[in-house]
mmCIF file of the N, C-alpha and C atoms, coordinates in Angstrom:
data_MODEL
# 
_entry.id   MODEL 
# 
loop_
_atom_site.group_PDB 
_atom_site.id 
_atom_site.type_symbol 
_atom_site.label_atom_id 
_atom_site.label_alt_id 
_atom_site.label_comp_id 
_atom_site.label_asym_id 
_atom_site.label_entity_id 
_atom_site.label_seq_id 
_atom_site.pdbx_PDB_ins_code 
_atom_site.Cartn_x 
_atom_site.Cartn_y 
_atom_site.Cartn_z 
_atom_site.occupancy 
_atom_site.B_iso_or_equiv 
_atom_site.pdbx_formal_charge 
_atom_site.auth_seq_id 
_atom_site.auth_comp_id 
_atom_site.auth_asym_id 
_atom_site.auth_atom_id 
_atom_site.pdbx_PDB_model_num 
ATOM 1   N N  . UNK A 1 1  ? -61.046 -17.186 64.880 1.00 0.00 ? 1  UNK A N  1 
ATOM 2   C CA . UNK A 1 1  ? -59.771 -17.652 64.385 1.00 0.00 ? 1  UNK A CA 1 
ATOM 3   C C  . UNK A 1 1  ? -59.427 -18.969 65.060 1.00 0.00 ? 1  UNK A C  1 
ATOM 4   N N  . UNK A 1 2  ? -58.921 -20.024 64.388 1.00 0.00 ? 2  UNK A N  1 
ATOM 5   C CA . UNK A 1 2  ? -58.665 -20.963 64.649 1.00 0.00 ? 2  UNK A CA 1 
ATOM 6   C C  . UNK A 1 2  ? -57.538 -21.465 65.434 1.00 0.00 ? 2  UNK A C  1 
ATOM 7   N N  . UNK A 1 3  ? -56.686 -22.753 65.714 1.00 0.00 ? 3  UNK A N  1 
ATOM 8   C CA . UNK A 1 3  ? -55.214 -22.320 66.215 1.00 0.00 ? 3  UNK A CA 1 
ATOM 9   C C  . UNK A 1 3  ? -54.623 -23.559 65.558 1.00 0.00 ? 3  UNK A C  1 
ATOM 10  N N  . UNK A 1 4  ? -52.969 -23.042 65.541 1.00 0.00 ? 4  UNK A N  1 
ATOM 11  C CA . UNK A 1 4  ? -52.521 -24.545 65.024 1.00 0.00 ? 4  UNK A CA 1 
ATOM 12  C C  . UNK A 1 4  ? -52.211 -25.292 64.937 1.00 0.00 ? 4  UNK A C  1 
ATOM 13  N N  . UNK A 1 5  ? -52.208 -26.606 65.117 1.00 0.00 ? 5  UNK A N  1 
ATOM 14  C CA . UNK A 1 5  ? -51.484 -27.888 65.838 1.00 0.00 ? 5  UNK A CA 1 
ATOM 15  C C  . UNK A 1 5  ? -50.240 -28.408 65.196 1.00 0.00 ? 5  UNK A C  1 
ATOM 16  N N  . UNK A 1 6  ? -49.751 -28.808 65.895 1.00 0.00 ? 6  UNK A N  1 
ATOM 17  C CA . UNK A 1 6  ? -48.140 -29.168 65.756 1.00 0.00 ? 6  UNK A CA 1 
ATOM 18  C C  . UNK A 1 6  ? -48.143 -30.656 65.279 1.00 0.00 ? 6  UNK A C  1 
ATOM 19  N N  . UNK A 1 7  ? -48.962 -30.420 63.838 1.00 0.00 ? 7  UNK A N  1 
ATOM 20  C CA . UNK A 1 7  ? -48.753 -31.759 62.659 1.00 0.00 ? 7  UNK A CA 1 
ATOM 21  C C  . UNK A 1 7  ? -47.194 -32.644 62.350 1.00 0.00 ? 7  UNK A C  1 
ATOM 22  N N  . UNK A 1 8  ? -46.177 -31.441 62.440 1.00 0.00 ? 8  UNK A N  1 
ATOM 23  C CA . UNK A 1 8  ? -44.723 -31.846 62.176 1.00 0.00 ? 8  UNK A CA 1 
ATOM 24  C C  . UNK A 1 8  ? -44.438 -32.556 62.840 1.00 0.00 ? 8  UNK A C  1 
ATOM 25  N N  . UNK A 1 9  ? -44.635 -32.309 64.109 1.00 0.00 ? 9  UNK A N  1 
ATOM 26  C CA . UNK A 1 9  ? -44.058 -32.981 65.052 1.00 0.00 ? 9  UNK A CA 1 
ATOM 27  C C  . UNK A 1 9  ? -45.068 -34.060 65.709 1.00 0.00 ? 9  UNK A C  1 
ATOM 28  N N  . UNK A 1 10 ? -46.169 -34.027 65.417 1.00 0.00 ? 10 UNK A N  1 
ATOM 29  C CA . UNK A 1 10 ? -47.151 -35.430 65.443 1.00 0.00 ? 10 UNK A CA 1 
ATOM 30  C C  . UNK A 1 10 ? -46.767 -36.335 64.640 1.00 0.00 ? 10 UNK A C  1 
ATOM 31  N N  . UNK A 1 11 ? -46.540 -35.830 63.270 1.00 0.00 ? 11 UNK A N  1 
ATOM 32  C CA . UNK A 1 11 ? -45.701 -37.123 62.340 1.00 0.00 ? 11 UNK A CA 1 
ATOM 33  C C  . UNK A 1 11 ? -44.695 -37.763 62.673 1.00 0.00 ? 11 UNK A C  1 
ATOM 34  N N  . UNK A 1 12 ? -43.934 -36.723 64.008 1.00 0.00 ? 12 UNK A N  1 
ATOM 35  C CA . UNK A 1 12 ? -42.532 -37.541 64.073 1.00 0.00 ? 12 UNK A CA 1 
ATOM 36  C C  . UNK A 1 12 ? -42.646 -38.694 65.251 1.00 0.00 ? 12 UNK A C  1 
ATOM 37  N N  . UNK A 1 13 ? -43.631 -38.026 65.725 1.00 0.00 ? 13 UNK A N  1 
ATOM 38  C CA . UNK A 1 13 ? -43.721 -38.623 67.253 1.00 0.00 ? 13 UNK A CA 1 
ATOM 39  C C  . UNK A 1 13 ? -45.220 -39.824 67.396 1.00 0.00 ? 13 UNK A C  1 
ATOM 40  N N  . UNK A 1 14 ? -46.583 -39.251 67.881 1.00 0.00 ? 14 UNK A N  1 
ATOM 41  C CA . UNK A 1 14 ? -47.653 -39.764 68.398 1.00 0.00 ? 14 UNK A CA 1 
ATOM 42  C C  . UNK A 1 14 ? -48.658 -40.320 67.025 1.00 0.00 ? 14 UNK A C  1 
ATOM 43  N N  . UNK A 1 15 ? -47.964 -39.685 65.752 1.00 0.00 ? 15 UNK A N  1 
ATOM 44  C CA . UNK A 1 15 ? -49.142 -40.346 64.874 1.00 0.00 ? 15 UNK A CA 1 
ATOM 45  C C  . UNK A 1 15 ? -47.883 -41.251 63.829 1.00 0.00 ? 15 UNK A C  1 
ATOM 46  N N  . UNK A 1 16 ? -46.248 -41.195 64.420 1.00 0.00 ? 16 UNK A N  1 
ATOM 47  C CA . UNK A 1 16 ? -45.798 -42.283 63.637 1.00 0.00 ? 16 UNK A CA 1 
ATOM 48  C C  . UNK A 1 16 ? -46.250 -43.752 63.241 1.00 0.00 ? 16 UNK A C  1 
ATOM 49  N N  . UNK A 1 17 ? -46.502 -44.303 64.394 1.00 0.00 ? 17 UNK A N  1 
ATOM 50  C CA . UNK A 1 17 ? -47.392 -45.594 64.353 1.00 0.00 ? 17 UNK A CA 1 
ATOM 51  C C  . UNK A 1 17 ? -48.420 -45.888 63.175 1.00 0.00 ? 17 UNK A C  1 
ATOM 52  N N  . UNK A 1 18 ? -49.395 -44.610 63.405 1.00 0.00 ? 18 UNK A N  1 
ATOM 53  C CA . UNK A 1 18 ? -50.236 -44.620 62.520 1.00 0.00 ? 18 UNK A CA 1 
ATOM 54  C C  . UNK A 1 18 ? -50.202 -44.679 61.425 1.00 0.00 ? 18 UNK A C  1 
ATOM 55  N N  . UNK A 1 19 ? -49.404 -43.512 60.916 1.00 0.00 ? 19 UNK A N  1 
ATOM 56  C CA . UNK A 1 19 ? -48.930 -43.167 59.422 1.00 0.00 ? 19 UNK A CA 1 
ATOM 57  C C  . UNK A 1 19 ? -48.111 -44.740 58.445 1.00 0.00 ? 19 UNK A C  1 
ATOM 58  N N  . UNK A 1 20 ? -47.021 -45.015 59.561 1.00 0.00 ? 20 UNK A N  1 
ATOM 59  C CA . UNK A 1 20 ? -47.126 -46.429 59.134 1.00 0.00 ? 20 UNK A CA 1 
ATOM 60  C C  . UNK A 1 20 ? -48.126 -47.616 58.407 1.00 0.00 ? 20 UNK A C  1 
ATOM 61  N N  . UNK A 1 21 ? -48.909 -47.672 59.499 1.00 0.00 ? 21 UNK A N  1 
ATOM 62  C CA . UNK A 1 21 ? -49.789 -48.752 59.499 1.00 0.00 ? 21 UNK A CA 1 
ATOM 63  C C  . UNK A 1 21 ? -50.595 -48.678 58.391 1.00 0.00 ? 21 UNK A C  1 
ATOM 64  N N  . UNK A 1 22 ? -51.363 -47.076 58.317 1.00 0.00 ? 22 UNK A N  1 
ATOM 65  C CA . UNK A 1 22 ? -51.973 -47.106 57.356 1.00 0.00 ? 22 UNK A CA 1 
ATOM 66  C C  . UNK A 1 22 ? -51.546 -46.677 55.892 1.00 0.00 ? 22 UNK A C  1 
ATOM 67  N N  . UNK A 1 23 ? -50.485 -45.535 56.311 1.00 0.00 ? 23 UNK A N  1 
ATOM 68  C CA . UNK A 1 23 ? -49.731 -45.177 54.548 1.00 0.00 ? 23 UNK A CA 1 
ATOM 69  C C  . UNK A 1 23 ? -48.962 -46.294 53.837 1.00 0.00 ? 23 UNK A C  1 
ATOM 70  N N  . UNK A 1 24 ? -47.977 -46.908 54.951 1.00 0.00 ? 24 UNK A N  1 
ATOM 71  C CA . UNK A 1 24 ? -46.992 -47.644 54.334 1.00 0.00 ? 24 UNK A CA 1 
ATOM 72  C C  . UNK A 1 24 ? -47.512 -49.261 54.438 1.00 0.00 ? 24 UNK A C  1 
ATOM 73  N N  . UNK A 1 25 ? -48.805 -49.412 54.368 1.00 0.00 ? 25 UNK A N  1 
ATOM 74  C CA . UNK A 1 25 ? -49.452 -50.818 54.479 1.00 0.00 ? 25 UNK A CA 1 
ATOM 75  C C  . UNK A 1 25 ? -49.255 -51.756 53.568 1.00 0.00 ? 25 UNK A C  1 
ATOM 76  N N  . UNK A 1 26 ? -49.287 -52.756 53.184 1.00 0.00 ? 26 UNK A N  1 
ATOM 77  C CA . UNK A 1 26 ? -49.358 -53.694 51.478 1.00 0.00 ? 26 UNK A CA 1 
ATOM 78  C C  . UNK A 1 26 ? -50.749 -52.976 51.221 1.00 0.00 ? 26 UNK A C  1 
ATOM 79  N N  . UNK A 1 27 ? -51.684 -53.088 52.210 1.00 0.00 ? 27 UNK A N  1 
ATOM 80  C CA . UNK A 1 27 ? -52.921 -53.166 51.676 1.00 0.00 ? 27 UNK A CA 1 
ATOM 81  C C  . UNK A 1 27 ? -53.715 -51.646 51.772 1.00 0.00 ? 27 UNK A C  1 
ATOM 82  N N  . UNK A 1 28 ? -52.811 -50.584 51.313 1.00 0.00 ? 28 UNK A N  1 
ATOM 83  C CA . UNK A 1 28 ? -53.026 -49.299 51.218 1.00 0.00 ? 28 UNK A CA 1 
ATOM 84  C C  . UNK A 1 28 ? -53.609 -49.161 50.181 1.00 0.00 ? 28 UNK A C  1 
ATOM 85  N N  . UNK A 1 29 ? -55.230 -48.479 50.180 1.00 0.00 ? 29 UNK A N  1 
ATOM 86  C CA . UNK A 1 29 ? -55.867 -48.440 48.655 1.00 0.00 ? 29 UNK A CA 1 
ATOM 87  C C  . UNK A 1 29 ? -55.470 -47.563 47.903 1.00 0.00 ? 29 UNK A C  1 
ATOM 88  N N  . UNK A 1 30 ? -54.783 -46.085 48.688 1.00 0.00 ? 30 UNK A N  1 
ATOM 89  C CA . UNK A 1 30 ? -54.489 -45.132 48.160 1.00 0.00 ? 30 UNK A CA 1 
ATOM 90  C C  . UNK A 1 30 ? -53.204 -45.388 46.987 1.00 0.00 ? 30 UNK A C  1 
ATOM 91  N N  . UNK A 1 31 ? -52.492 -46.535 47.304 1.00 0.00 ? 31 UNK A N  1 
ATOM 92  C CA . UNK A 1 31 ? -51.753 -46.953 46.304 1.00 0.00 ? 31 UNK A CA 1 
ATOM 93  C C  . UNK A 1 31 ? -52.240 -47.099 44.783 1.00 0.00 ? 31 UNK A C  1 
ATOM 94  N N  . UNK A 1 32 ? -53.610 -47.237 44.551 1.00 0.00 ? 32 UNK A N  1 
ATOM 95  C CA . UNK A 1 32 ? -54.029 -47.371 43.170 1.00 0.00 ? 32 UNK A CA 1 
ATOM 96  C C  . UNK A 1 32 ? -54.330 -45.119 42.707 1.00 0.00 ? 32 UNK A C  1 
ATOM 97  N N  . UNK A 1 33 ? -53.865 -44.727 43.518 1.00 0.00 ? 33 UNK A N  1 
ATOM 98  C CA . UNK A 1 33 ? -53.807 -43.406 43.216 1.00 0.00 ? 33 UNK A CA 1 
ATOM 99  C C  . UNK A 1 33 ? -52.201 -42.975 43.049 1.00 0.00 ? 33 UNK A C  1 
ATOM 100 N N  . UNK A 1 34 ? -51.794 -42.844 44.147 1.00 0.00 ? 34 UNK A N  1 
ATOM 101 C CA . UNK A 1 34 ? -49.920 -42.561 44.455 1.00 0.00 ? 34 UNK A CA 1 
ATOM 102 C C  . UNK A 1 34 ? -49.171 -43.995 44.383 1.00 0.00 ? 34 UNK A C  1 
ATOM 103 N N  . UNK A 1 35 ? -47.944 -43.468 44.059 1.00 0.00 ? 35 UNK A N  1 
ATOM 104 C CA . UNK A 1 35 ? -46.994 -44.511 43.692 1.00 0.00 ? 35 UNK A CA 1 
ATOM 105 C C  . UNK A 1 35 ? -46.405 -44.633 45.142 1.00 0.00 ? 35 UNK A C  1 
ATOM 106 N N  . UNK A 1 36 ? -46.462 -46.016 45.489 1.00 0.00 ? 36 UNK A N  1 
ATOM 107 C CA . UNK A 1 36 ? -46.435 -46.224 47.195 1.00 0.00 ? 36 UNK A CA 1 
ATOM 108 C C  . UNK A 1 36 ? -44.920 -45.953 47.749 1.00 0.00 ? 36 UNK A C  1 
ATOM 109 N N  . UNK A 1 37 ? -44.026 -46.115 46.522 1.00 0.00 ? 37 UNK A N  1 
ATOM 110 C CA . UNK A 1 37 ? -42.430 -45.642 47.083 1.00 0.00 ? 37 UNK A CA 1 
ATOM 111 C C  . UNK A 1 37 ? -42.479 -44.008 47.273 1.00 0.00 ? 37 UNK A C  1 
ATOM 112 N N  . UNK A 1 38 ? -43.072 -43.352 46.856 1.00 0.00 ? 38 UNK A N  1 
ATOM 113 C CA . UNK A 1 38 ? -43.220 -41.905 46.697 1.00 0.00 ? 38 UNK A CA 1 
ATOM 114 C C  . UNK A 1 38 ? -43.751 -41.311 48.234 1.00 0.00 ? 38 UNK A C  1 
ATOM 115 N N  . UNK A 1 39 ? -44.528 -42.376 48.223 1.00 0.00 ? 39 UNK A N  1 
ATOM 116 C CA . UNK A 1 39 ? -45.511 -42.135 49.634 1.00 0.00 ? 39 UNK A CA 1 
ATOM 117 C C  . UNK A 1 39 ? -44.137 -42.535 50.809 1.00 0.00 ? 39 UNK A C  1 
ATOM 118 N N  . UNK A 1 40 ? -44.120 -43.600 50.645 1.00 0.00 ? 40 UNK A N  1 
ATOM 119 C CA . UNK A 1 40 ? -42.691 -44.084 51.792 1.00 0.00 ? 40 UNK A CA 1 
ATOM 120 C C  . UNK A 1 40 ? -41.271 -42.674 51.984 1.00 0.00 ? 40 UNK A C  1 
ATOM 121 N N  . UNK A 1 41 ? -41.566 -42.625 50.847 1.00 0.00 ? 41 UNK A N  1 
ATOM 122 C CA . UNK A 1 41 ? -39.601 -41.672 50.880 1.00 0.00 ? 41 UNK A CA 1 
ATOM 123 C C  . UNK A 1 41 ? -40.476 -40.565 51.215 1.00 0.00 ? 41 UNK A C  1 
ATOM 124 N N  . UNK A 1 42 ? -41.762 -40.078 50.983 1.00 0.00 ? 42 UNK A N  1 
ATOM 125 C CA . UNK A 1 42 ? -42.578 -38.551 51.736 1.00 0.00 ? 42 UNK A CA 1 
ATOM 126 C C  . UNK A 1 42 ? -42.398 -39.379 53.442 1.00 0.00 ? 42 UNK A C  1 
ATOM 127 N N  . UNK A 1 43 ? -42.527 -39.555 53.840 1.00 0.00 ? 43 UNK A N  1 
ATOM 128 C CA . UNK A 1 43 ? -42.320 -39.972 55.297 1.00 0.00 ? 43 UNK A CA 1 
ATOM 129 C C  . UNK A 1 43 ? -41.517 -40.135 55.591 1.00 0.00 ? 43 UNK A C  1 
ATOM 130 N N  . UNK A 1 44 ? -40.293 -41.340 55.296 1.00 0.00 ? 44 UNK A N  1 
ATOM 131 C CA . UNK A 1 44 ? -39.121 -41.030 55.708 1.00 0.00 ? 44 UNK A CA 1 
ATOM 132 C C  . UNK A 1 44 ? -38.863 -39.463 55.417 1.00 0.00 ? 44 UNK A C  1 
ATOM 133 N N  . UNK A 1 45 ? -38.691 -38.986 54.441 1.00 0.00 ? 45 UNK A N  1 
ATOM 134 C CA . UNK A 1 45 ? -38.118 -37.320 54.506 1.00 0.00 ? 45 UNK A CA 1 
ATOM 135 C C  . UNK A 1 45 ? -38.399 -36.723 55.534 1.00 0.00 ? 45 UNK A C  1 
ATOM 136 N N  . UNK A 1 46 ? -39.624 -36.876 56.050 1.00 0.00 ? 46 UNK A N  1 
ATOM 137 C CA . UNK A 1 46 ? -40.858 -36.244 56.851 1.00 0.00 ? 46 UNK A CA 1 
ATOM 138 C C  . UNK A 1 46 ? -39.925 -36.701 58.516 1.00 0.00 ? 46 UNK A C  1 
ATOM 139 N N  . UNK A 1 47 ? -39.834 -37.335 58.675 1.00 0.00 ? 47 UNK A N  1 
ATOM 140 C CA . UNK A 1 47 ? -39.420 -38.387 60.006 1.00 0.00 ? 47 UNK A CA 1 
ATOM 141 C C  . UNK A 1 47 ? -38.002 -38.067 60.434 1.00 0.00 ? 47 UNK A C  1 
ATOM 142 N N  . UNK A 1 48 ? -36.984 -38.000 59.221 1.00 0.00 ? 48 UNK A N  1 
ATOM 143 C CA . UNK A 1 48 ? -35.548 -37.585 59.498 1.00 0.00 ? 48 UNK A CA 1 
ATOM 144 C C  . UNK A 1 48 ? -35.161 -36.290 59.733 1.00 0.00 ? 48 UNK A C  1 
ATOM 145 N N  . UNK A 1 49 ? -36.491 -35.689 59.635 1.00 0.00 ? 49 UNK A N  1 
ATOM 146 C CA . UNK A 1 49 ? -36.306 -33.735 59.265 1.00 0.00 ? 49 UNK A CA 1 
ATOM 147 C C  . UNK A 1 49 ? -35.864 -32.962 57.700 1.00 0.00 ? 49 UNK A C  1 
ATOM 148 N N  . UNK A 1 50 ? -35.934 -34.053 56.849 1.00 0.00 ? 50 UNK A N  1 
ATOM 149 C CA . UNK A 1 50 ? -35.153 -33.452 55.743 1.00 0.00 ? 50 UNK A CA 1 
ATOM 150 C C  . UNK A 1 50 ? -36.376 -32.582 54.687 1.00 0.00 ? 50 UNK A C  1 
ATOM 151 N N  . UNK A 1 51 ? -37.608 -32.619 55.441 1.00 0.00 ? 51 UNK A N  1 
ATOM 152 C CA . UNK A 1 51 ? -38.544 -31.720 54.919 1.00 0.00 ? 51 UNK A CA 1 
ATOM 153 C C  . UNK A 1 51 ? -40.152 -31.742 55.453 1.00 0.00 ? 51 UNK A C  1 
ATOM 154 N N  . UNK A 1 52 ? -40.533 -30.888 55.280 1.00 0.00 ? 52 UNK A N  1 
ATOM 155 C CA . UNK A 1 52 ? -41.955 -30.647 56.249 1.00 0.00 ? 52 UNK A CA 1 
ATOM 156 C C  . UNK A 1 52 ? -43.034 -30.966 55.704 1.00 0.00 ? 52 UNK A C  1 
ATOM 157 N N  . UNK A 1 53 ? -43.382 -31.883 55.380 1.00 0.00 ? 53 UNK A N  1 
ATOM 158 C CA . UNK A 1 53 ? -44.400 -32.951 54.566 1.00 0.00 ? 53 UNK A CA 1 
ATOM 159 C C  . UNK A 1 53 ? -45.519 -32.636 55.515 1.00 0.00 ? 53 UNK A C  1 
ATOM 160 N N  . UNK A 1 54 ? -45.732 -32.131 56.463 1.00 0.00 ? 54 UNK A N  1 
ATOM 161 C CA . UNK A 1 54 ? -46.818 -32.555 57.712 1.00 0.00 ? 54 UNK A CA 1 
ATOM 162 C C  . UNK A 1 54 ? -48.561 -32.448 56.837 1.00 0.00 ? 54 UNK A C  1 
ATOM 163 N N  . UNK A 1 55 ? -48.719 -31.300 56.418 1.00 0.00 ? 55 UNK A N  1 
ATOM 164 C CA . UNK A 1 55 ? -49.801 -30.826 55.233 1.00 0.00 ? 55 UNK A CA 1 
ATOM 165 C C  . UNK A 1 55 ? -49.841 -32.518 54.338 1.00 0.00 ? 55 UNK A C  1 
ATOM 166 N N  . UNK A 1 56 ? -49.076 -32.682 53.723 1.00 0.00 ? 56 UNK A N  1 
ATOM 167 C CA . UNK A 1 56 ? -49.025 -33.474 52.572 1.00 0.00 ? 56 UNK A CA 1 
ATOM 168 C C  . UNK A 1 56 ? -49.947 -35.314 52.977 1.00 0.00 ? 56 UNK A C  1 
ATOM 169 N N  . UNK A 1 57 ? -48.866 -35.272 54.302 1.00 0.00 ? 57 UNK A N  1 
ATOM 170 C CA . UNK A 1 57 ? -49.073 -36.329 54.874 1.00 0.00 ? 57 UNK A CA 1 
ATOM 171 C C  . UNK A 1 57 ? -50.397 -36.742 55.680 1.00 0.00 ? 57 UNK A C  1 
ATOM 172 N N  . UNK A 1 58 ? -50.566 -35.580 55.938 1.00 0.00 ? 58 UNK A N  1 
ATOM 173 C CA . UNK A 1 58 ? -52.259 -34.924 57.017 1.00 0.00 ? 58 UNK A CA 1 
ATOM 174 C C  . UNK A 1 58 ? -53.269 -35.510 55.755 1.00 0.00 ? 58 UNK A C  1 
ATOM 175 N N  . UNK A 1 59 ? -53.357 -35.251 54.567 1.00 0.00 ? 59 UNK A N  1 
ATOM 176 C CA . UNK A 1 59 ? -54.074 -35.249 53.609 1.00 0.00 ? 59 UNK A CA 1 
ATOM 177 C C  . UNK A 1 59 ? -54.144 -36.626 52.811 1.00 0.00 ? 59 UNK A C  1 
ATOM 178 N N  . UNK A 1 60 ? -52.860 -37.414 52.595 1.00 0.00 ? 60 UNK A N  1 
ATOM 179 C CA . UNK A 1 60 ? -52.732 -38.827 52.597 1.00 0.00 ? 60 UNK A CA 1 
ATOM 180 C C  . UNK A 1 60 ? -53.711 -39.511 53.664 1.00 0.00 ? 60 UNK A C  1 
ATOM 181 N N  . UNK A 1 61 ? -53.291 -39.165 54.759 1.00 0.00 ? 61 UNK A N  1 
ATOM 182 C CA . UNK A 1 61 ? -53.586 -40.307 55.911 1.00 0.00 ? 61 UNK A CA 1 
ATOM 183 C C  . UNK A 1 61 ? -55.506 -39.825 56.059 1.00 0.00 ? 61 UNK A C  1 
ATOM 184 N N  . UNK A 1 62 ? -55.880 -38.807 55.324 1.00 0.00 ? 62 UNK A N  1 
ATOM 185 C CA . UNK A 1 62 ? -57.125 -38.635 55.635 1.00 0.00 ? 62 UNK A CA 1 
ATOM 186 C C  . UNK A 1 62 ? -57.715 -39.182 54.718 1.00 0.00 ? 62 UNK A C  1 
ATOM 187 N N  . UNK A 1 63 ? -57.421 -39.266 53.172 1.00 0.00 ? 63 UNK A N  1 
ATOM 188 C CA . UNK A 1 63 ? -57.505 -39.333 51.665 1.00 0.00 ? 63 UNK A CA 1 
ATOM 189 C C  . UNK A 1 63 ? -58.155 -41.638 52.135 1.00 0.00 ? 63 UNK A C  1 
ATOM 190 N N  . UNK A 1 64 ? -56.625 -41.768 52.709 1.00 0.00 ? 64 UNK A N  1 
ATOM 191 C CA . UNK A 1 64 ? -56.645 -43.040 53.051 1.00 0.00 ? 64 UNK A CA 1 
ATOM 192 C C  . UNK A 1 64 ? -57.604 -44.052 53.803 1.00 0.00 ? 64 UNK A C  1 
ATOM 193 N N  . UNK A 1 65 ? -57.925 -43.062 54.845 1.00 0.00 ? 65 UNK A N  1 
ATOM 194 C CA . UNK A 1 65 ? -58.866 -43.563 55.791 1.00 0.00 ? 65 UNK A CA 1 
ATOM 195 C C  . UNK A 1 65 ? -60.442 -43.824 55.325 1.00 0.00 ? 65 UNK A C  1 
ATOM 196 N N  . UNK A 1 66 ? -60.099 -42.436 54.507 1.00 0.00 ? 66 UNK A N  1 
ATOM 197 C CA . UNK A 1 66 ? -61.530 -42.384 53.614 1.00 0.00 ? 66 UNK A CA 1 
ATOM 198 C C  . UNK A 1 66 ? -61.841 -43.247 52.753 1.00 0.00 ? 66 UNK A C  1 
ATOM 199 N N  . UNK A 1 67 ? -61.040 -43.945 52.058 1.00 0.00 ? 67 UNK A N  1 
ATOM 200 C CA . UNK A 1 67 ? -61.312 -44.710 50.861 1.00 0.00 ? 67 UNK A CA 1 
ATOM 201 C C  . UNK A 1 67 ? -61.769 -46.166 51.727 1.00 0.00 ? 67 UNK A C  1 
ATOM 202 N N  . UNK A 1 68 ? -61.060 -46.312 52.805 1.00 0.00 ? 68 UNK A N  1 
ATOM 203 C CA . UNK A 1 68 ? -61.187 -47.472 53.659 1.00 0.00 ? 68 UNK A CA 1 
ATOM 204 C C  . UNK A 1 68 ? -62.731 -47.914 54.263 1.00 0.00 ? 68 UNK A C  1 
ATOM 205 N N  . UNK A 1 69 ? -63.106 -46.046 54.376 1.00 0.00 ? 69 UNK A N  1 
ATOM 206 C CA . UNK A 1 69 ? -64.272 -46.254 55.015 1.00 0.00 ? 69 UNK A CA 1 
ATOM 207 C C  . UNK A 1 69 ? -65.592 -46.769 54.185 1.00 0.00 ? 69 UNK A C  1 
ATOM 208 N N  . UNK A 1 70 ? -65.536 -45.541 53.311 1.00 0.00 ? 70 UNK A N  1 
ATOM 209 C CA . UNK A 1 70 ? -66.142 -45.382 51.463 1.00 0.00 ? 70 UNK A CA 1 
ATOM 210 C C  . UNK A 1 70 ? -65.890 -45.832 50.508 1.00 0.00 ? 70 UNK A C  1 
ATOM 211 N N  . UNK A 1 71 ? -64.495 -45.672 50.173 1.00 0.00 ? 71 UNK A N  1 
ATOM 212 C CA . UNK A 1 71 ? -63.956 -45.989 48.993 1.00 0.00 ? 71 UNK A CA 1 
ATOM 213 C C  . UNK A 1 71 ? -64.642 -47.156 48.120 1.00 0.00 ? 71 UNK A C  1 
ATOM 214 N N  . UNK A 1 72 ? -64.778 -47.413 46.823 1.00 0.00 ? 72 UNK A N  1 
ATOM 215 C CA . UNK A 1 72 ? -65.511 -48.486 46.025 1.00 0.00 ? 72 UNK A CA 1 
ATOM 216 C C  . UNK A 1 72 ? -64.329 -49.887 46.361 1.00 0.00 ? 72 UNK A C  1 
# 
């Protein structure tokens, strides 16, 4: 059995920076998938407490990285 890390509160805190840089970038590729205001107001929501995006956002910022690495 696995255990589970405290994503919520990484978003709010140690991977804010990140999530920035790379979700809310100009030059975010994932934007030709998600509509990039959609992506922004999922984080702010995420950041103010007004909902628990942590899953959603975990999967963006991985989705993202990937296309960066791979992506066409």
């Amino acid at each position: 059995m696995g255990f589970g890390v405290p994503l919520d509160h990484w978003f709010r805190d140690e991977l804010r920076p990140m999530t920035h840089d790379v979700l809310l970038s100009a030059t975010a590729r994932s934007s030709d998938y998600f509509r990039p205001e959609v992506v922004r107001q999922m984080v702010e929501d995420h950041e103010l407490g007004r909902f628990n995006h942590c899953y959603r956002l975990w999967t963006l910022l991985v989705f993202e990285l990937w296309l960066q690495r791979w992506g066409a």
